[in-house]
C-alpha angles and dihedrals in degrees: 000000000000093000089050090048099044090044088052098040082059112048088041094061104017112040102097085058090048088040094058093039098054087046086052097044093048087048091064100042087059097040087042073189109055114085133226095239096062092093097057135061117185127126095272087047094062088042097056097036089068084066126075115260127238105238120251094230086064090060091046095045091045085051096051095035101076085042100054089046089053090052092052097045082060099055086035100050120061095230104112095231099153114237083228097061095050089047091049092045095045088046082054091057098042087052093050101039110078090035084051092047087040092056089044101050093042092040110022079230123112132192124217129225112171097100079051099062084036090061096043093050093053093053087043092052109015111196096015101106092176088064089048089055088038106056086031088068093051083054090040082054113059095023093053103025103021101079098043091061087040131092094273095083087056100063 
């Protein structure tokens, strides 16, 4: 119930700011030259466009890479932990992860799902308890550490 509320809560009151985002962010992912900053002005705009701009292609490569090693530990590793079950669990995590930094930035409140991702990987895989560490580190991850290295720290 808390996922569906906090999803719904989000995209009722938010979706115009993630919508413009994503088209932004797929904007400069086609023109690789044109800068993000392009769309504002505002005083902090003109400051930061002197400076050189991290690529997009960097975000999206630190955000794959901990899930692809993850992939690969599992087919590396003999501990049967299913690659389903990883990619469910790290889709779950992408879904809840910008409507959970958008509460806490906005609340100072945040809502924690990794019980959450435990309890879906041990219906996904019942007697296995290495997929249950496993995928409880994955929750651990981006409910604990996520949003210290997020934007919620910069504002």
């Amino acid at each position: 119930m808390l996922v569906g509320t906090t999803v719904t809560y989000v995209i009722i009151s938010q979706y115009r700011l993630i919508w413009d985002t994503m088209k932004s962010f797929a904007r400069t992912i086609r023109h690789p030259n044109r800068k993000a900053l392009d769309d504002f002005d505002h005083p902090h705009s003109r400051l930061m466009s002197q400076y050189a701009e991290v690529p997009d292609w960097w975000y999206l490569v630190i955000f794959l890479s901990p899930g692809v090693q993850s992939l690969l530990h599992c087919i590396a590793w003999p501990s049967m932990v299913p690659v389903s079950t990883v990619i469910i669990i790290f889709m779950f995590n992408i879904a809840v992860y910008i409507p959970t930094l958008i509460i806490l930035s906005r609340t100072g409140y945040s809502t924690g799902f990794s019980t959450l991702a435990v309890l879906l990987s041990g219906y996904m895989d019942p007697g296995n308890p290495v997929t249950n560490i496993f995928n409880r580190m994955w929750g651990y991850n981006v409910d604990e550490a996520a949003p210290l290295y997020g934007f919620v720290n910069q504002q």
